[in-house]
C-alpha positions as YAML, in Angstrom:
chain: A
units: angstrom
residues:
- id: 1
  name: UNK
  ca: [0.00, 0.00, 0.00]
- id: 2
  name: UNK
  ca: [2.94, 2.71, 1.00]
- id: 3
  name: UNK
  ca: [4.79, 1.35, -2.02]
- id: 4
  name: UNK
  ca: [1.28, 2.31, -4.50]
- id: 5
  name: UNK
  ca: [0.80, 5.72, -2.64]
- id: 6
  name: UNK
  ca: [4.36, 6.54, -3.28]
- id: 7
  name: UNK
  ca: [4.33, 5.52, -6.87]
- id: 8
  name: UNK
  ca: [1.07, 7.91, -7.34]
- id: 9
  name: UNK
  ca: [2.76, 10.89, -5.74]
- id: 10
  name: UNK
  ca: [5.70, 10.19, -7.43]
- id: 11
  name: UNK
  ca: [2.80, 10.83, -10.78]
- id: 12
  name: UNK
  ca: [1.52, 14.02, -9.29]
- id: 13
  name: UNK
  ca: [-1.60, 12.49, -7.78]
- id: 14
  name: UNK
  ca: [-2.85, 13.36, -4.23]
- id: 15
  name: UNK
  ca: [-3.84, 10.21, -2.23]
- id: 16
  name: UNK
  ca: [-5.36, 9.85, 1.02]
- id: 17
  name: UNK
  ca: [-4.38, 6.37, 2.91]
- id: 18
  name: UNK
  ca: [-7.01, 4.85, 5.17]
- id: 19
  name: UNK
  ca: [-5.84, 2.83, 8.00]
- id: 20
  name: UNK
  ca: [-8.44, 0.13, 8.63]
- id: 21
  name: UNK
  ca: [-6.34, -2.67, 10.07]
- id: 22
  name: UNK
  ca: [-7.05, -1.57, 13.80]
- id: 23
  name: UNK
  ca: [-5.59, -4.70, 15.60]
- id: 24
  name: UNK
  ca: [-2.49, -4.60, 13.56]
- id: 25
  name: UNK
  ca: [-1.88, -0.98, 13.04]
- id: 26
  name: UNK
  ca: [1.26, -0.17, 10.88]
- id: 27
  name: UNK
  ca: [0.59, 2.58, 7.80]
- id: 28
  name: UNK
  ca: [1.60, 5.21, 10.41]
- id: 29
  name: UNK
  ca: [4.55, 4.53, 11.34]
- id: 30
  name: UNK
  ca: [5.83, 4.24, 6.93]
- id: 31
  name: UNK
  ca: [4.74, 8.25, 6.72]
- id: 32
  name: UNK
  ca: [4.25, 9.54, 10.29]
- id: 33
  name: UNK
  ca: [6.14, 11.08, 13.62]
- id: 34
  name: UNK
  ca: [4.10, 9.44, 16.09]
- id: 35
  name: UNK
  ca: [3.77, 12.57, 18.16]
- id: 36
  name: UNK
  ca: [1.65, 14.52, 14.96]
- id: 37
  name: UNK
  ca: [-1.04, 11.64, 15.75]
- id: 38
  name: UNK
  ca: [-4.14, 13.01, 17.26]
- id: 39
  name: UNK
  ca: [-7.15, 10.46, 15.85]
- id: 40
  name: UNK
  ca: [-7.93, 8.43, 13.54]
- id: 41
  name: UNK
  ca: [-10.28, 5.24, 12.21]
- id: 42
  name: UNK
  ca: [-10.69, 3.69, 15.59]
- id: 43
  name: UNK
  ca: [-11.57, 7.41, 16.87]
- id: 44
  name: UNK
  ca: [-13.92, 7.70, 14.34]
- id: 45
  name: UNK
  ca: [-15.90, 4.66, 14.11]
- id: 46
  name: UNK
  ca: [-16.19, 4.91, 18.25]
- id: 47
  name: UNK
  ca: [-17.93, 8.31, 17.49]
- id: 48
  name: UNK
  ca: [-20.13, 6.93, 14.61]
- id: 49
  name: UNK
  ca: [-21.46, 4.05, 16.95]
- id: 50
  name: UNK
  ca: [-22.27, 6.24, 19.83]
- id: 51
  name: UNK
  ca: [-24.40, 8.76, 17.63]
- id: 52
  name: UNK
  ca: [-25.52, 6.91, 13.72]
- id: 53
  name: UNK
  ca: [-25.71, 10.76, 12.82]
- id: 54
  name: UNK
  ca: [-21.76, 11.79, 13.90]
- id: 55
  name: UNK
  ca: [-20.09, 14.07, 11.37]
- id: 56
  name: UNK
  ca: [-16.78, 15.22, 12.29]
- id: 57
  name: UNK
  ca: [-16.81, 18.62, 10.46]
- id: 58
  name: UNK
  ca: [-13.80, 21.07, 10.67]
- id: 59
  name: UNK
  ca: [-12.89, 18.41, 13.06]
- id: 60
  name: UNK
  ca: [-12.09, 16.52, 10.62]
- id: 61
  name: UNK
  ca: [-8.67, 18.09, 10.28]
- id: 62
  name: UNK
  ca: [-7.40, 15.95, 13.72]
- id: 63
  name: UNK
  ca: [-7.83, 12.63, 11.75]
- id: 64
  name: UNK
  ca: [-5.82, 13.88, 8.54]
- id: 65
  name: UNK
  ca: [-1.60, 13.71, 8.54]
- id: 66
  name: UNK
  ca: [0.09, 15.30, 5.71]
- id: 67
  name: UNK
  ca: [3.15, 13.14, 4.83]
- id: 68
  name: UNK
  ca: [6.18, 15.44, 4.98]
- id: 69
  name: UNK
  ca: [10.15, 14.42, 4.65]
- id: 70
  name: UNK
  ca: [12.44, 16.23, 3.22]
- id: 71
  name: UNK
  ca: [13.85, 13.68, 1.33]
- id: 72
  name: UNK
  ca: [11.50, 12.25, 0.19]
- id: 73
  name: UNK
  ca: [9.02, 15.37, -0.70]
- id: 74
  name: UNK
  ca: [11.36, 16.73, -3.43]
- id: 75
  name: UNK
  ca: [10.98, 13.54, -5.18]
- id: 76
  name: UNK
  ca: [6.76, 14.16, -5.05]
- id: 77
  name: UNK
  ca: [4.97, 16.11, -7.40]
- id: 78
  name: UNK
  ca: [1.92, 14.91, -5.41]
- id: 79
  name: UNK
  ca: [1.04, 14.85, -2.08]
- id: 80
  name: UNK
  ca: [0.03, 11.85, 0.56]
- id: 81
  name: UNK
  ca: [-2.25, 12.53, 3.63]
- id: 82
  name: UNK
  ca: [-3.12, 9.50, 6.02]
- id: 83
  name: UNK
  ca: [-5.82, 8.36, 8.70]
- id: 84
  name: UNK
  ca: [-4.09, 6.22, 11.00]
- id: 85
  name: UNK
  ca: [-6.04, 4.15, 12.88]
- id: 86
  name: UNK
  ca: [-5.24, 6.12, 15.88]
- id: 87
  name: UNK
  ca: [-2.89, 7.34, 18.37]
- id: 88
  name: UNK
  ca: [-0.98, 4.44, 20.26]
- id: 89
  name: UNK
  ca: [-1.23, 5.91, 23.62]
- id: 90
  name: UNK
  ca: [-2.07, 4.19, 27.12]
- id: 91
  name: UNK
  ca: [-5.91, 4.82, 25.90]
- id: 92
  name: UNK
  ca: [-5.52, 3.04, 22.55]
- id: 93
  name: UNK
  ca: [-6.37, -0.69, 23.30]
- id: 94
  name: UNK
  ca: [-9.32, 0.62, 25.48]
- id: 95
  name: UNK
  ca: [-10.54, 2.06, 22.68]
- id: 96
  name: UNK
  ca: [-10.39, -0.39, 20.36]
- id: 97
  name: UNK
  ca: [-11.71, -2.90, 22.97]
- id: 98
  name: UNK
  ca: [-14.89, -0.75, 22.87]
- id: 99
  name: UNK
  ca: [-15.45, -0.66, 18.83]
- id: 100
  name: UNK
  ca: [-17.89, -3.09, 17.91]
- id: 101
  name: UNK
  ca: [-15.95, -4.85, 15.01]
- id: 102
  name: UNK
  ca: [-19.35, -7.03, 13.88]
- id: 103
  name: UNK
  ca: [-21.90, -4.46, 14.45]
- id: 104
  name: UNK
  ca: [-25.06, -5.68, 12.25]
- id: 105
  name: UNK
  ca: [-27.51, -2.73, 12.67]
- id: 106
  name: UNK
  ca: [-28.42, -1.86, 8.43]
- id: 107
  name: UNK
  ca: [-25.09, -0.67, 6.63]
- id: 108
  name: UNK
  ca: [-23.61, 0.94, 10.23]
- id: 109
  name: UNK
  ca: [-19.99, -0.17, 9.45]
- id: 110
  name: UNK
  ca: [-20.32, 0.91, 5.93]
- id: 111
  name: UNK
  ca: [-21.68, 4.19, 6.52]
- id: 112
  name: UNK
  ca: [-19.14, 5.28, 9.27]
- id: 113
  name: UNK
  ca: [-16.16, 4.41, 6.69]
- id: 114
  name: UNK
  ca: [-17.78, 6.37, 3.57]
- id: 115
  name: UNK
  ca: [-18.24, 8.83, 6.27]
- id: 116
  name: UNK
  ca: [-14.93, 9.27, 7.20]
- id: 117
  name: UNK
  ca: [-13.55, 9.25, 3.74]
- id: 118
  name: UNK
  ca: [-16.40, 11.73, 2.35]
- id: 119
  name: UNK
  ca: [-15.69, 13.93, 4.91]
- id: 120
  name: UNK
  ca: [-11.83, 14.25, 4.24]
- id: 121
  name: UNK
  ca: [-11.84, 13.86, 1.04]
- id: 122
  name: UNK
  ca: [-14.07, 17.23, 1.30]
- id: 123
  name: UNK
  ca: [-11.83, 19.16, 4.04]
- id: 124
  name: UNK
  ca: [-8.81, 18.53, 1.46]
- id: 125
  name: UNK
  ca: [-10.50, 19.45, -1.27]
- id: 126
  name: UNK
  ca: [-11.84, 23.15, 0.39]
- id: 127
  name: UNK
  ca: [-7.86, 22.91, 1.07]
- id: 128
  name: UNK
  ca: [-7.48, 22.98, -2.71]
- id: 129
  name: UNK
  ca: [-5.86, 19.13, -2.34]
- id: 130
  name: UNK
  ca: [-7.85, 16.96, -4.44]
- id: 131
  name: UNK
  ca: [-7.78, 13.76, -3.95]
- id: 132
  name: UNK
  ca: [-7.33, 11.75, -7.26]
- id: 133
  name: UNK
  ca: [-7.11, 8.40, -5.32]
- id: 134
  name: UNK
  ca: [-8.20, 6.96, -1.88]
- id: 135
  name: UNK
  ca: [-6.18, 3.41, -0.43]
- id: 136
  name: UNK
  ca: [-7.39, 1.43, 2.28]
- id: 137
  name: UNK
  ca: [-5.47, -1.01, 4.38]
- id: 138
  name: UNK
  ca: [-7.70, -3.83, 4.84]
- id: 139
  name: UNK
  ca: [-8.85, -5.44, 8.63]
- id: 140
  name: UNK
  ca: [-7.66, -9.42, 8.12]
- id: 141
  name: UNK
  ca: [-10.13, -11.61, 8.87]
- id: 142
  name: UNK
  ca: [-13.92, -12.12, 8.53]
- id: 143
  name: UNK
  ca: [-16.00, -9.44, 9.99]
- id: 144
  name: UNK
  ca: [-17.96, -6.37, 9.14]
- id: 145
  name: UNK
  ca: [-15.08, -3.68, 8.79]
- id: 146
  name: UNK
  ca: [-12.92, -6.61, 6.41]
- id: 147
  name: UNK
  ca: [-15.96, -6.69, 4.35]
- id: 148
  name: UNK
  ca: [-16.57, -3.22, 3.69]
- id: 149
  name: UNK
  ca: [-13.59, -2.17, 3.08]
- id: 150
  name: UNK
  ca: [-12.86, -4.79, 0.69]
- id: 151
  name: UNK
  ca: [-16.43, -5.48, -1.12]
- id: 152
  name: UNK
  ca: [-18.75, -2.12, -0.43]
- id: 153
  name: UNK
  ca: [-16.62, 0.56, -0.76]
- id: 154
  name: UNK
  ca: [-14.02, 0.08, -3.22]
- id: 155
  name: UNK
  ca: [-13.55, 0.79, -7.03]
- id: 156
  name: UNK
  ca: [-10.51, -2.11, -7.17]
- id: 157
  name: UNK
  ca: [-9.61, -4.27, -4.33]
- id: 158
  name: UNK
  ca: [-5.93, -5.87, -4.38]
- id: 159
  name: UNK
  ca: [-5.54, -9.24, -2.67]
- id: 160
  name: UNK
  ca: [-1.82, -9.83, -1.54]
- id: 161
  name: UNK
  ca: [-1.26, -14.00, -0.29]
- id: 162
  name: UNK
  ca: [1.38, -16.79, -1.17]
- id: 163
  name: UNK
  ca: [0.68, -20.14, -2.70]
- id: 164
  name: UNK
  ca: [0.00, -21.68, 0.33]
- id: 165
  name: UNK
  ca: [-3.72, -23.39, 1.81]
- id: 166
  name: UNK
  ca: [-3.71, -20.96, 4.36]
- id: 167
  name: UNK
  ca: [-3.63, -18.05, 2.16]
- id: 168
  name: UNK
  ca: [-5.90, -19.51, -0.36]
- id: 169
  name: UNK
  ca: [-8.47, -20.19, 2.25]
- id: 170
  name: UNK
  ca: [-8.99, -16.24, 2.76]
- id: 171
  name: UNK
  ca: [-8.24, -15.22, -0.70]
- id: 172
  name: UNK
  ca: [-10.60, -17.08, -2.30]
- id: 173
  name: UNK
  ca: [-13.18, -15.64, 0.42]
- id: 174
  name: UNK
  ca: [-12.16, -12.90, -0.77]
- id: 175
  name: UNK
  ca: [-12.62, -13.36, -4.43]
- id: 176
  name: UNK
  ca: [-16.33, -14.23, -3.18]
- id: 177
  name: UNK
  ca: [-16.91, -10.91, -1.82]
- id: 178
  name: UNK
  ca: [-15.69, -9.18, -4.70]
- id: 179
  name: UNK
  ca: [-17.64, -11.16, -7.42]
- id: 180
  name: UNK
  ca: [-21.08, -10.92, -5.48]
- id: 181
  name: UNK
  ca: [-21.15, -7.39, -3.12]
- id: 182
  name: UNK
  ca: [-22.05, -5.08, -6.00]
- id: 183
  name: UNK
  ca: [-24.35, -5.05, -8.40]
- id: 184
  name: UNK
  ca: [-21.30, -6.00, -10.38]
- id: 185
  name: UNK
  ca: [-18.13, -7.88, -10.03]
- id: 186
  name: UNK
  ca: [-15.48, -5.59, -8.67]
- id: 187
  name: UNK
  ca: [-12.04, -5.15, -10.80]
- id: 188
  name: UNK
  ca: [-9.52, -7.63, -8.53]
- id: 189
  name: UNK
  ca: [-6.03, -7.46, -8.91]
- id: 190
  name: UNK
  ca: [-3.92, -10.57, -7.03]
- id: 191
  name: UNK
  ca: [-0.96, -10.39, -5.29]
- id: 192
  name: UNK
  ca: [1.73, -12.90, -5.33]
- id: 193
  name: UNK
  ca: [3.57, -11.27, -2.48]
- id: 194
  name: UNK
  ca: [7.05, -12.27, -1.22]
- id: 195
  name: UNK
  ca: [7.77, -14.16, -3.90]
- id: 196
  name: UNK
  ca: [10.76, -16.13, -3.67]
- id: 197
  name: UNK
  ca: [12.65, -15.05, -6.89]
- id: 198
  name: UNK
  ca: [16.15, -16.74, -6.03]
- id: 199
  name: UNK
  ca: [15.04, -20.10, -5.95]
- id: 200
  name: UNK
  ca: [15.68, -22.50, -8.96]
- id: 201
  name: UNK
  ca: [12.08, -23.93, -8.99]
- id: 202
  name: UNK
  ca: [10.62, -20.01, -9.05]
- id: 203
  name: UNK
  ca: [9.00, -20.80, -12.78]
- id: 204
  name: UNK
  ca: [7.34, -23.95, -11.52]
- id: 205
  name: UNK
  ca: [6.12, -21.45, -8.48]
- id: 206
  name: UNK
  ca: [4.81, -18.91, -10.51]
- id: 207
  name: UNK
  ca: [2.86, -21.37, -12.64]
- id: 208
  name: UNK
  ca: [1.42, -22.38, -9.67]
- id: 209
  name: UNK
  ca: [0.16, -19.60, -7.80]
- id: 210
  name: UNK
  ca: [-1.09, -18.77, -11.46]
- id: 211
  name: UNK
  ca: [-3.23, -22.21, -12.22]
- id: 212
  name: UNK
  ca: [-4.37, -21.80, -8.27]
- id: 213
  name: UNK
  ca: [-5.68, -18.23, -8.81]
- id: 214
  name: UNK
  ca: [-7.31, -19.33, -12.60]
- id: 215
  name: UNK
  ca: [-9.09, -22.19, -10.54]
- id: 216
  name: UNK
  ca: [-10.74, -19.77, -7.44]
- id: 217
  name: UNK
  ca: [-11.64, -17.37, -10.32]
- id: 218
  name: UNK
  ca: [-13.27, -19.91, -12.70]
- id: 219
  name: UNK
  ca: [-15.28, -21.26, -9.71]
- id: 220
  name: UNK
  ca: [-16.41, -17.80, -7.70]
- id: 221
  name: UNK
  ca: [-15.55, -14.83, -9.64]
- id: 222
  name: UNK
  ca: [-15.68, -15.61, -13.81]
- id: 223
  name: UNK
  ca: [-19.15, -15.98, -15.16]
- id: 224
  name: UNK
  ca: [-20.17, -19.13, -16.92]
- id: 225
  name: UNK
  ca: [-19.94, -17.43, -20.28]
- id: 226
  name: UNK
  ca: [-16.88, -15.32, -19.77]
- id: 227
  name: UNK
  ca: [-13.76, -17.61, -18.69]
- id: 228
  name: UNK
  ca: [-10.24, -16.38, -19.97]
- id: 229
  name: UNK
  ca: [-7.85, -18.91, -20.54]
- id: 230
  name: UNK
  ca: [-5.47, -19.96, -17.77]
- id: 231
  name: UNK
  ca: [-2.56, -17.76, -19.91]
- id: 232
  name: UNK
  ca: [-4.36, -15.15, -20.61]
- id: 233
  name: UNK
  ca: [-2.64, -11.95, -19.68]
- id: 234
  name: UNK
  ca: [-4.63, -8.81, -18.00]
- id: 235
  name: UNK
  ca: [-7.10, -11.06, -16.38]
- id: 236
  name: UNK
  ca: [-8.50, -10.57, -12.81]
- id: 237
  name: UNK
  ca: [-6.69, -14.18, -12.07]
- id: 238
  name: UNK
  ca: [-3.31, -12.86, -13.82]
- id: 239
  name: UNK
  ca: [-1.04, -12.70, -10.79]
- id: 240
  name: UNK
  ca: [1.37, -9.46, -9.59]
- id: 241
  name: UNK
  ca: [4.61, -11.74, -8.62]
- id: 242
  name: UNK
  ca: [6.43, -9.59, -5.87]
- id: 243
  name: UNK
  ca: [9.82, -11.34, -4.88]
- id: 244
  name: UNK
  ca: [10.97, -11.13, -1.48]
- id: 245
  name: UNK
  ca: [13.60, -8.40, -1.09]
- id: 246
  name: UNK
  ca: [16.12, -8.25, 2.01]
- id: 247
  name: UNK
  ca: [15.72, -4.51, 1.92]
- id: 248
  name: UNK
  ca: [12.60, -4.94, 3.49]
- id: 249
  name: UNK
  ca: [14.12, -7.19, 6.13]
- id: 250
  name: UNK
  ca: [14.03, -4.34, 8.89]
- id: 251
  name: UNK
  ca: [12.18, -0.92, 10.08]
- id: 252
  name: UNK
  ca: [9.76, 0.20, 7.18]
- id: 253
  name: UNK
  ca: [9.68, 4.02, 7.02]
- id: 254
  name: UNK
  ca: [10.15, 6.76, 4.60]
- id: 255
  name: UNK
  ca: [10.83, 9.38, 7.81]
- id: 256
  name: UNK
  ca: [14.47, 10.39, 8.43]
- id: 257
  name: UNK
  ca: [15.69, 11.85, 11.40]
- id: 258
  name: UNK
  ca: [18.28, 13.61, 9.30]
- id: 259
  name: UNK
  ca: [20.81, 11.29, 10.48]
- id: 260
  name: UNK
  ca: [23.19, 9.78, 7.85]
- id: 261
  name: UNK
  ca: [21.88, 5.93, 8.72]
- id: 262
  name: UNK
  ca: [18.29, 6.56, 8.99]
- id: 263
  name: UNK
  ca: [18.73, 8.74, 4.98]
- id: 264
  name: UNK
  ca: [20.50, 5.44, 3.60]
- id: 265
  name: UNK
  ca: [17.68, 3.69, 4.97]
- id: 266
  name: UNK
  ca: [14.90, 6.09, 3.27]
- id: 267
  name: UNK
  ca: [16.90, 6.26, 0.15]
- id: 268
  name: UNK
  ca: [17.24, 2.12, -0.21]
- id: 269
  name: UNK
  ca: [13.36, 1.83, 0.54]
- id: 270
  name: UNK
  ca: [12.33, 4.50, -1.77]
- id: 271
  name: UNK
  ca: [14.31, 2.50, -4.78]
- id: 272
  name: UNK
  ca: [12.65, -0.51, -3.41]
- id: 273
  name: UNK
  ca: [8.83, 0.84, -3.45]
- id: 274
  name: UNK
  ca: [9.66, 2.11, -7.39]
- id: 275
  name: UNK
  ca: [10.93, -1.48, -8.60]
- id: 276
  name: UNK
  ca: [8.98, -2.65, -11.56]
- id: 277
  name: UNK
  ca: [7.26, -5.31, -9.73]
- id: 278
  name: UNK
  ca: [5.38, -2.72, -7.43]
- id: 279
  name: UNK
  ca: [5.05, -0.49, -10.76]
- id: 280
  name: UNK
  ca: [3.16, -3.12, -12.09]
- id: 281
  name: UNK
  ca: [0.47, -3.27, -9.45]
- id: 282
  name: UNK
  ca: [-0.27, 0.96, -10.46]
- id: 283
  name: UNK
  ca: [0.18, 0.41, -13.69]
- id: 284
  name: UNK
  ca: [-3.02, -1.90, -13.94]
- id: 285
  name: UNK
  ca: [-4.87, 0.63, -11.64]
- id: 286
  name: UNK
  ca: [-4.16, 3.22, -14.55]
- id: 287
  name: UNK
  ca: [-5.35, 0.74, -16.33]
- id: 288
  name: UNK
  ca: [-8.93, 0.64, -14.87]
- id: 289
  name: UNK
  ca: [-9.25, 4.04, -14.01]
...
């Protein structure tokens, strides 16, 4: 996700990043100092639940981060704002102990996340930002917020997993969701993330992950009359192959303290967020849209 908003501002597009993983919080700490957090998704959704009828307003403004590094900015021509899903202070896990993650009152979930994002994407744009594209950071799992943010709400949804049962058990869940939420199937594209590209077998790998993801999207996402062959290229089953980088084996942030290690660090993972392989993935959202 940090890699795709990087690769837009690097175009000139504005993007606003969503934090919705609120067990598992992380988006922050790629673009953020900590100590500029005031609120954010868990905040938000708290407020929504106590009162259906909640609208932040000028408010709004607490829950938005601007993304700013001076290495890094000079390189933008766009601009990257983030919700994260909230402060991490002493208060935080209460919080989020008191969100109610499966809450089945008529489109409640739903409408506290278009909510939030209508509302920001407003502020901004009175701010003269406007926002050419909105990312969300999907909740794992199967529950109200996961489903939302991957099935009601988006325009594209991008499934990251490895060839393994485990992550074929939840993608193909996923592939569900996305053939059935709207009134049609939403644009998918999937992920072969971590891909091991040193290994000798990698070809054999690749095919596959491949012949899995033709199979899950024959059976729950293709229509009867409308199944691409397994090689066919620019298909919703056509797999992203990400390889596994050791650059990424360590703190993931594109904040420097100005100190010489911590710009060497910045500098590696920008070159690593604009390799071809995470090109790819915005390249086919150009694609769509």
């Amino acid at each position: 996700l940090a890699s795709m908003a990087y690769n837009l501002a690097r175009d000139g597009k504005n993007v606003l990043l969503i934090d919705t993983d609120i067990e598992a919080p992380g988006l922050a700490t790629i673009f953020l100092d900590e100590d500029s957090i005031q609120k954010g998704t868990v905040d938000y959704l708290l407020e929504r639940q106590a009162n259906s009828s909640f609208h932040a307003n000028e408010d709004i403004k607490s829950y938005l981060n601007q993304f700013r590094d001076p290495e890094i900015n000079e390189k933008l021509s766009g601009n990257i704002f983030v919700i994260p899903a909230g402060k991490y202070d002493d208060c935080y896990l209460n919080k989020l102990s008191r969100v109610d993650c499966q809450d089945v009152r008529i489109d409640c979930i739903k409408n506290s996340m278009s909510g939030m994002l209508k509302e920001s994407v407003s502020f901004l744009s009175s701010n003269h930002y406007i926002i050419h594209y909105v990312l969300m950071d999907a909740r794992a799992g199967f529950h109200e917020i996961g489903g939302v943010v991957l099935s009601q709400l988006p325009h594209v949804t991008i499934l990251f997993g490895r060839n393994d049962p485990q992550s074929w058990n939840g993608l193909k869940e996923a592939i569900k969701l996305t053939a059935t939420a709207q009134k049609d199937p939403i644009p998918i594209i999937i992920v072969n993330s971590m891909f091991n590209n040193r290994d000798s077998g990698r070809g054999e790998a690749q095919k596959r992950f491949k012949n899995d993801s033709h199979m899950y999207c024959s059976d729950y996402y293709y229509g009867t009359d409308a199944q691409p062959a397994v090689d066919a290229e620019d298909e919703a089953h056509s797999p992203v192959y990400i390889p596994y980088l050791d650059a990424l084996n360590g703190p993931i942030t594109l904040l420097s303290d100005g100190s010489e290690e911590k710009n060497e660090r910045v500098s590696i993972l920008s070159d690593v967020f604009i390799e071809k392989e995470y090109r790819e993935i915005v390249n086919r959202i150009y694609s769509l849209f």
